[in-house]
TIVEXTOR-303490 format. One record per residue (C-alpha): residue number from 1; x, z, y. Coordinates in nm, 2 decimals. Layout:
<atoms>
    n       u       w       v
  NUM       X       Z       Y
...
</atoms>
This chain:
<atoms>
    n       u       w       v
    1   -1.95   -1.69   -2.99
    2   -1.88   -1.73   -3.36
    3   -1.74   -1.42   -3.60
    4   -1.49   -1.65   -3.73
    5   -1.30   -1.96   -3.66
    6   -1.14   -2.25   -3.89
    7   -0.73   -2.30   -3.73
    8   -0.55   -2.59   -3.85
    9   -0.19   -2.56   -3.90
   10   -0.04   -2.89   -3.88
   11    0.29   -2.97   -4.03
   12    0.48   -3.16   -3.77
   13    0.83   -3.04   -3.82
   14    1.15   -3.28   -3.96
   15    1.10   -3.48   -4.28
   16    1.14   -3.22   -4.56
   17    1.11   -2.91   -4.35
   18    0.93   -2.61   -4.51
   19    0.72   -2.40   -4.22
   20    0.60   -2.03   -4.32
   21    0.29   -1.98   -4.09
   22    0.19   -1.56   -4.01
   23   -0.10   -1.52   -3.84
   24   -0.15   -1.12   -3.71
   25   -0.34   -0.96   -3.49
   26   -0.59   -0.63   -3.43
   27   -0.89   -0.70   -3.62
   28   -1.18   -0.65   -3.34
   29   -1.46   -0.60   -3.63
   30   -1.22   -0.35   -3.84
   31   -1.17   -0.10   -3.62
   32   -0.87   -0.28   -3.45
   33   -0.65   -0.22   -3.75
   34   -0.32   -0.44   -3.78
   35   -0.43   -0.72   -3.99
   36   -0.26   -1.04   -4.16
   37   -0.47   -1.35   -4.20
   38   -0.34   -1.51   -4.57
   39   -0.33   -1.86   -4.68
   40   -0.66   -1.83   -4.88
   41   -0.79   -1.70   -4.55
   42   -0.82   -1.31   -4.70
   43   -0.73   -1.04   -4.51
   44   -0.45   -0.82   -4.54
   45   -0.44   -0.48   -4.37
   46   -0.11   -0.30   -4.44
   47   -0.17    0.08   -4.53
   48    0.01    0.34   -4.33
   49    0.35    0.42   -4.52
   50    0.50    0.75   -4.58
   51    0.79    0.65   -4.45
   52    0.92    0.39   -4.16
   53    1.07    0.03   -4.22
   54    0.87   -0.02   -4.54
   55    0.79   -0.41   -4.68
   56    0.47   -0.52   -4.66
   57    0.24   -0.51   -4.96
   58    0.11   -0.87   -5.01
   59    0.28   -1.19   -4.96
   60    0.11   -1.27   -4.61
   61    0.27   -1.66   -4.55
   62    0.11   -1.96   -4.50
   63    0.35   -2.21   -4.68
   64    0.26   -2.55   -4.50
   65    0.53   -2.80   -4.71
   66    0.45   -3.15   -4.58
   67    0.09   -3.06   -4.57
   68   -0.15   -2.90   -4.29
   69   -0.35   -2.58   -4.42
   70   -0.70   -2.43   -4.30
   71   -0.77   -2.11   -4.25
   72   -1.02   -1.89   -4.08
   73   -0.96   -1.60   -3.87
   74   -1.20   -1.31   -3.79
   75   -1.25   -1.16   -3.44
   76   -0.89   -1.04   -3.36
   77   -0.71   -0.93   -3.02
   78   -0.36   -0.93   -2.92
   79   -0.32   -1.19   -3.19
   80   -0.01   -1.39   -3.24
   81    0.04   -1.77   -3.52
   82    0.41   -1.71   -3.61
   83    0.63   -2.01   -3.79
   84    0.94   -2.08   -3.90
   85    1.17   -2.31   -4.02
   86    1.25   -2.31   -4.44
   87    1.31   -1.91   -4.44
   88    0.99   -1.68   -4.46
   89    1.00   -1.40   -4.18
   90    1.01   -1.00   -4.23
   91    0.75   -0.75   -4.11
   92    0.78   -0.40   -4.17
   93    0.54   -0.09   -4.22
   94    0.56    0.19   -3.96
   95    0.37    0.52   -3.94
   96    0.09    0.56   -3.72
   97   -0.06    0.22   -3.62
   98   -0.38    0.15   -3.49
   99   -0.78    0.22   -3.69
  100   -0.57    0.44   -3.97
  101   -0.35    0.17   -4.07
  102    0.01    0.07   -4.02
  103    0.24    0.01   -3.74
  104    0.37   -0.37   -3.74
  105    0.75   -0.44   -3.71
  106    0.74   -0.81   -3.58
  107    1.03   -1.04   -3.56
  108    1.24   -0.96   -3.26
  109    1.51   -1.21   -3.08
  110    1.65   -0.92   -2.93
  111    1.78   -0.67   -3.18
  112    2.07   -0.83   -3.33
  113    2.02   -0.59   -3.66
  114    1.64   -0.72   -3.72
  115    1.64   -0.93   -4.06
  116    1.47   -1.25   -3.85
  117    1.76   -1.22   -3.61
  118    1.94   -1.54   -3.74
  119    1.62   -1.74   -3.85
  120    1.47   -2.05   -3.67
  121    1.10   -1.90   -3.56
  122    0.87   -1.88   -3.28
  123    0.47   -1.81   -3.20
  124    0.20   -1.88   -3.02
  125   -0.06   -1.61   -2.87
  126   -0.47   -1.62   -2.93
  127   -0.72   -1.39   -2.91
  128   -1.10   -1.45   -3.04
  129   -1.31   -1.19   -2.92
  130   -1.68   -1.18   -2.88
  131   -1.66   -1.36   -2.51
  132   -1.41   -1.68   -2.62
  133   -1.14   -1.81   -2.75
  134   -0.78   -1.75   -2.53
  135   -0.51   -1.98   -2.66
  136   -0.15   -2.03   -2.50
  137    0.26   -2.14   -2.61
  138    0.45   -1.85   -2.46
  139    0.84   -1.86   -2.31
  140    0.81   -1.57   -2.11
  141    1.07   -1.44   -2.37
  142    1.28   -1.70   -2.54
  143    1.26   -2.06   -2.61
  144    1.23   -2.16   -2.99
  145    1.37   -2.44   -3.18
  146    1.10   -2.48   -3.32
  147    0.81   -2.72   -3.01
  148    0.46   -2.62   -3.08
  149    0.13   -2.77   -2.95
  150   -0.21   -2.67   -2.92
  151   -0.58   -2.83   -2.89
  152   -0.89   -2.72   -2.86
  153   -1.22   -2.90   -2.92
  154   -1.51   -2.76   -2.83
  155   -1.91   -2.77   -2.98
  156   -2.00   -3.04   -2.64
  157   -1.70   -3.23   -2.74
  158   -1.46   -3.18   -2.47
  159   -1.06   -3.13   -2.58
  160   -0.79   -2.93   -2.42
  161   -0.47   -3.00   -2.52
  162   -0.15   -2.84   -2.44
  163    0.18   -3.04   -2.58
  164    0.44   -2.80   -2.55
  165    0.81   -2.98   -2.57
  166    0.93   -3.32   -2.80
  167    1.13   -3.20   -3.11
  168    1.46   -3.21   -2.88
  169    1.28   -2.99   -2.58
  170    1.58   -2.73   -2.72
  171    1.83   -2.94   -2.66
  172    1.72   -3.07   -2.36
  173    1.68   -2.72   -2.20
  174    2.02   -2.62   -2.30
  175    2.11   -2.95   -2.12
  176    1.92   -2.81   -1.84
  177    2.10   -2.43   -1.79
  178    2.48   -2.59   -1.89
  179    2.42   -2.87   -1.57
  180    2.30   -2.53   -1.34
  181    2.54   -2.35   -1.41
  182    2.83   -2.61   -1.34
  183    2.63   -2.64   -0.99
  184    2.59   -2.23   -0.92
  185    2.80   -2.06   -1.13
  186    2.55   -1.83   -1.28
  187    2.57   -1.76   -1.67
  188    2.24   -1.98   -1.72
  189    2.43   -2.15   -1.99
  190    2.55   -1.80   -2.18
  191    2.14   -1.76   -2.23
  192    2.19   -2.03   -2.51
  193    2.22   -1.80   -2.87
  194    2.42   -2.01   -3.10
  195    2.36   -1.95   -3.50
  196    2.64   -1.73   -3.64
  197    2.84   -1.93   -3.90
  198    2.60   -2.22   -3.79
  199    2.88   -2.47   -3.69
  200    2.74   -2.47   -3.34
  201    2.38   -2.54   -3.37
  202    2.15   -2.39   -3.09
  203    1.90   -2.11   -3.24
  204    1.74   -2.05   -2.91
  205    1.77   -1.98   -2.51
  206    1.64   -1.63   -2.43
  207    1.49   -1.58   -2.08
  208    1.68   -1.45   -1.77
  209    1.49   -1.12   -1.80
  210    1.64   -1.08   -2.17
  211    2.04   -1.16   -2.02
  212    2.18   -0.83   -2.11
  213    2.08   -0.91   -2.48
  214    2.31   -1.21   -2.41
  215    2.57   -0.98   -2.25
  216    2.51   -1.14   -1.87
  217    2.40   -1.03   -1.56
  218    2.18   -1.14   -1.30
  219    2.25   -0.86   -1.07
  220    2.18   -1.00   -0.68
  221    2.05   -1.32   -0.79
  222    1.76   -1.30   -0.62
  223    1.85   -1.07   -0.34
  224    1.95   -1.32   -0.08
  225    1.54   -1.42   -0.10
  226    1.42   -1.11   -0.11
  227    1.63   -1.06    0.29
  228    1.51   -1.44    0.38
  229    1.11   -1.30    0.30
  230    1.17   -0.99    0.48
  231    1.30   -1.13    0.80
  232    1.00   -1.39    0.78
  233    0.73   -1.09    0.75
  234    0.93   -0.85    0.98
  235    0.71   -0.76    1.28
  236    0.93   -0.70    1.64
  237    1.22   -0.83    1.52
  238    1.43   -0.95    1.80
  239    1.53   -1.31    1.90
  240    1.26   -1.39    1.67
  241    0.99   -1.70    1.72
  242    0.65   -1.74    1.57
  243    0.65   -2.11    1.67
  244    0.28   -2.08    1.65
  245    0.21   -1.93    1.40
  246   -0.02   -1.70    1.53
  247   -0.31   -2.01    1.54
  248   -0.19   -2.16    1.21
  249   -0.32   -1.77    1.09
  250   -0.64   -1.81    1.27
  251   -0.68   -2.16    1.13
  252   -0.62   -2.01    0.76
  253   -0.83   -1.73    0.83
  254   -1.09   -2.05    0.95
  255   -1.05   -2.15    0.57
  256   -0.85   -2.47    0.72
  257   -0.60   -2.42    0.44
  258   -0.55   -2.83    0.37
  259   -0.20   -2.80    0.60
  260   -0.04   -2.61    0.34
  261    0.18   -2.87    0.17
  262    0.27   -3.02    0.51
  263    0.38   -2.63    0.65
  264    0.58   -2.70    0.31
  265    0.73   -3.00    0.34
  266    0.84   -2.88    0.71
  267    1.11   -2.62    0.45
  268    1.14   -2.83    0.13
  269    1.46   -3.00    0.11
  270    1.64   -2.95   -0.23
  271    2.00   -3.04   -0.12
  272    2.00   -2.77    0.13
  273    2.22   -2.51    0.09
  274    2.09   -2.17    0.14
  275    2.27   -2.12    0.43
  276    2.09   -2.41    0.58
  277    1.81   -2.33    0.47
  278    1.86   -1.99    0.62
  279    1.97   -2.09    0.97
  280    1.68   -2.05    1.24
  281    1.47   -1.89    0.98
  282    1.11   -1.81    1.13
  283    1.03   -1.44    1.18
  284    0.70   -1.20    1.29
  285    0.52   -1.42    1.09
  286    0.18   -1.30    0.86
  287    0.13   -1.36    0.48
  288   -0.18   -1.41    0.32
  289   -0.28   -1.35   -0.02
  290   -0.62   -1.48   -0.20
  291   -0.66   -1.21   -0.45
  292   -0.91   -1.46   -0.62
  293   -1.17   -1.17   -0.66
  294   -1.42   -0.99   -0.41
  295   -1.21   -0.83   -0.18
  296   -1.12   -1.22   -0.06
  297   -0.74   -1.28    0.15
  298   -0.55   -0.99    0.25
  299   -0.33   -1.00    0.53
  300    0.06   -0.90    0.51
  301    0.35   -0.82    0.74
  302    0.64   -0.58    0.79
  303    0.54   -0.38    1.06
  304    0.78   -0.31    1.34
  305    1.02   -0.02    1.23
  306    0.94   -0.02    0.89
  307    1.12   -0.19    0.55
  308    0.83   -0.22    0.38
  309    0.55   -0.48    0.30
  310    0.19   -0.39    0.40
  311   -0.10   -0.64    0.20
  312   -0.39   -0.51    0.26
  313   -0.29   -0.19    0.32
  314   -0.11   -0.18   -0.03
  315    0.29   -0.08    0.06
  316    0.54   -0.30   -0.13
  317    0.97   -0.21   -0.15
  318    1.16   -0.48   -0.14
  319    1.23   -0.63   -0.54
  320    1.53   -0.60   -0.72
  321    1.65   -0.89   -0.94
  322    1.54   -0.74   -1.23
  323    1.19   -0.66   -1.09
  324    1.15   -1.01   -1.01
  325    1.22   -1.17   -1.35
  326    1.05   -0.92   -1.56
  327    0.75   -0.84   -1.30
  328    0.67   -0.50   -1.44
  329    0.89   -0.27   -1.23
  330    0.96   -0.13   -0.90
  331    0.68   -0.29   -0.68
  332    0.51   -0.46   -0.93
  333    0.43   -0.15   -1.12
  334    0.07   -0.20   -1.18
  335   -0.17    0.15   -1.13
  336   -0.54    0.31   -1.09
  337   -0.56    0.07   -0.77
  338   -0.78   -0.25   -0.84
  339   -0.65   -0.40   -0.50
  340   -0.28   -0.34   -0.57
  341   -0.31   -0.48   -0.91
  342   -0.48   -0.81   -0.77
  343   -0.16   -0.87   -0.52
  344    0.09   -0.79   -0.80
  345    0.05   -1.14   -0.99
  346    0.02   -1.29   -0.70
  347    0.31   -1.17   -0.49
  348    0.58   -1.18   -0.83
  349    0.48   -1.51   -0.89
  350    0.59   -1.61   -0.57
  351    0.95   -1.42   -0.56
  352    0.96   -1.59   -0.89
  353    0.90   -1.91   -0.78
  354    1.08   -1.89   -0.51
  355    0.79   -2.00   -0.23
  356    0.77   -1.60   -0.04
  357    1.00   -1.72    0.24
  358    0.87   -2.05    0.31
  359    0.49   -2.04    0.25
  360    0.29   -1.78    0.41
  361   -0.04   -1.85    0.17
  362   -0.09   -1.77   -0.16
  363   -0.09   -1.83   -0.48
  364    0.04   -2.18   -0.33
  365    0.06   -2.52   -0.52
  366    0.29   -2.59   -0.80
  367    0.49   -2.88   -0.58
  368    0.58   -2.55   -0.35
  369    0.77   -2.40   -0.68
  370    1.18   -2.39   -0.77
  371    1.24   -2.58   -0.47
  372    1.47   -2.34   -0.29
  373    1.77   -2.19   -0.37
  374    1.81   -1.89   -0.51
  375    1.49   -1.97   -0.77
  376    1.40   -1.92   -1.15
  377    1.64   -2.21   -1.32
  378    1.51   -2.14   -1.65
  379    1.13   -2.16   -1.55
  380    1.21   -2.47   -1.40
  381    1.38   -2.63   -1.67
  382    1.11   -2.48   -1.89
  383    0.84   -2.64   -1.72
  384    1.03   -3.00   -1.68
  385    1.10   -3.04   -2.08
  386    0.72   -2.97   -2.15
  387    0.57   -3.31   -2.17
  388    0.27   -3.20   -1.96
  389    0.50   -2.95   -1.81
  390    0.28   -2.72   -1.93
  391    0.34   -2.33   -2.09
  392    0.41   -1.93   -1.95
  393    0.76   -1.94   -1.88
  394    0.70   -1.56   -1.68
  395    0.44   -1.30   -1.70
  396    0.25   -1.42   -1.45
  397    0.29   -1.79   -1.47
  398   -0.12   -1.83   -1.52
  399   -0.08   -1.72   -1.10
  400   -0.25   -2.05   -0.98
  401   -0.44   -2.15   -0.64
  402   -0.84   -2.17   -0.69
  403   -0.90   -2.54   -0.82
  404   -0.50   -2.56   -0.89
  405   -0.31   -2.71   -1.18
  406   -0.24   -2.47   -1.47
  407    0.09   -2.41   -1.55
  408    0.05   -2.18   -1.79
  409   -0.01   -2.34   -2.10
  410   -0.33   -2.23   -2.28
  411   -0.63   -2.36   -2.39
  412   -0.96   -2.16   -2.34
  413   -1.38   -2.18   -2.44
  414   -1.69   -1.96   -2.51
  415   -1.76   -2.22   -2.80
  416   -1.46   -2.35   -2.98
  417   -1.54   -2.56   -3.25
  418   -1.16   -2.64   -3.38
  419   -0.84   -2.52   -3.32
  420   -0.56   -2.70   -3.41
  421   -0.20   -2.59   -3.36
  422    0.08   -2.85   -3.44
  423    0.43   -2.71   -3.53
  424    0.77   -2.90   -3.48
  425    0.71   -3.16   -3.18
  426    0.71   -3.45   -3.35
  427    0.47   -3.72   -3.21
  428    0.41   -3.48   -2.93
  429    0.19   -3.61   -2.67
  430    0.03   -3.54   -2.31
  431   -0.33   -3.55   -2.25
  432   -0.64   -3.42   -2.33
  433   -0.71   -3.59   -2.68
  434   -0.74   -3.50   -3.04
  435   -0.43   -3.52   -3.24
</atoms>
């Protein structure tokens, strides 16, 4: 694995656009000290200030124009390509940051009084680290007006490419929620963050999980699933049927896991309502859940007189709304146990998806995803305006069946050669080719 790395930063924004390029990060071979990566490919480690909200030393952008640039980037971690659109972005010095350095103040969508609030930006995630190079476009937050791609070649020659949306993938996502909510009624549309003083042009769409920074509510959204799951897995319930599916369990537990999209297509029917989908709705049936690691498939199930679910042993409440959409609280709060944490990704992804009540095996296959109401409108819509439908739209959006199709959106190798990452969305393209 190489020290270093040469990134291209293409310019493939509007005729006449300016892009200002950041690239930051925690510099693996400088004691993981905060570290900005300059257009002459110097380093720039901003000293710990005496004081918070200070300015950063050094001019740290990358001024692209109408050209590309090259630079090259040490070993860093938690590392993040930032760009924007003909206004440079702010970072400010706090005390105490990691290796003896400063704190970092990044650009935040969410606090109305941070100087970038009003500026047209977005970023990418990468880390190079001694094992490989982990690449991905990220809307697990917000959507940016500004598309970006990203490809990776590596030494043998093969290319991974992700294209991320066309230079109207805003627009067409704010098509998207405005059409869902006129069918649902929930504030999808009120997630679209107009420019102030902008004469209605769209600066972004922030993600479900961010609504209150939109002043909406999701509250009870997904709460009709979370009852439709637990009378699935509920153990003893009465008037309940199995309808066999005590030997489709055996069978999975036989490995015979090939009938899963037919079990599927048995509940998939998009112009159901949920009612519908609701009525006769199976119950005493068993979950299973590949962790993907040693400890294989665990079994799940309410167990008769309790309200909780049992995976492997593991206990889980049932969600709220806001558990589901920001997978990091109430059950999904990760801990000290290596099994629990394995079922976490795994079991969030499906709420999220909206697959837990009608697919007893999992992770499952993406046609099993947003296919029953209520579900994750802005994940789907997400995924539908990337070309190769392709990028995190939630935390745990990498959750993918062994062999499965990534939805995630990254680009990964031991031995990267080049790494290119193209700004704007025009000429975007699908497929695993070189620009």
């Amino acid at each position: 694995m190489p020290n270093s790395l040469k990134v291209s930063l293409v310019n493939n924004a509007p005729p006449g656009t300016t892009v200002y390029a950041y690239i930051t990060g925690l510099a693996i071979q400088h004691s993981s000290r905060r570290v900005f990566v300059k257009q002459d490919s110097s380093l720039y480690f901003p000293s710990n200030p005496s004081q918070i909200l200070q300015p950063l030393e050094e001019d740290c952008a990358i001024v692209l124009g109408s050209q590309s640039s090259v630079v090259t980037i040490p070993q860093i971690a938690g590392g993040r390509i930032w760009y924007s659109y003909d206004t440079p972005l702010t970072f400010l010095r706090n005390q105490g940051g990691p290796g003896g350095g400063a704190a970092l103040v990044e650009p935040s969508v969410l606090n109305p009084t941070d100087p970038n609030n009003q500026v047209n930006f977005g970023f990418c995630e990468f880390t190079l680290d001694p094992a490989q190079l982990f690449a991905n476009i990220s809307y697990v937050d917000f959507v940016s007006g500004i598309p970006a791609g990203l490809t990776l070649k590596e030494r043998g020659g093969k290319v991974q490419h992700v294209s991320g949306m066309a230079e109207d993938g805003l627009e067409r996502v704010c098509q998207g929620l405005r059409e869902q909510t006129k069918k649902d009624g929930w504030p999808w549309e009120r997630l679209i963050v107009m420019k102030k003083g902008g004469g209605g042009q769209v600066l972004r769409v922030l993600s479900p999980t961010h609504a209150g920074a939109a002043g909406v509510k999701f509250d009870g959204f997904f709460e009709p699933l979370v009852e439709r799951a637990w009378r699935k897995y509920a153990q003893g319930v009465e008037g309940g049927h199995t309808n066999g599916h005590k030997e489709e369990v055996k069978a999975e537990k036989d490995g015979k896991r090939n009938r899963l999209s037919a079990l599927f297509m048995g509940f998939k029917n998009k112009g159901q309502s949920q009612s519908q989908q609701s009525h006769g709705a199976e119950t005493g049936c068993e979950m299973h859940v590949d962790t993907q690691t040693p400890m294989g498939v665990l079994s799940g199930c309410i167990p008769k007189g309790k309200n909780e679910l049992i995976i492997g042993g593991e206990a889980f409440s049932k969600p709220t709304t806001a558990d589901i959409l920001g997978c990091n609280s109430g059950p999904f709060t990760t801990g000290p146990s290596p099994k629990r944490n394995a079922i976490i990704p795994r079991l969030a992804a499906a709420f999220q998806r909206s697959c837990i009540a009608d697919i007893m095996e999992h992770p499952s296959p993406p046609e099993t995803f947003y296919c029953c109401e209520p579900t994750n409108h802005y994940c789907r819509i997400v995924h539908e305006c990337n070309l190769d439908g392709k990028g995190y739209a939630f935390a745990y959006d990498d959750v993918q069946p062994d062999g499965g199709a990534d939805q995630s959106g990254k680009v990964n190798a031991g031995d990267p050669e080049e790494f290119i990452v193209l700004i704007g969305g025009r000429g975007a393209y699908a497929g695993d080719r070189m620009p």
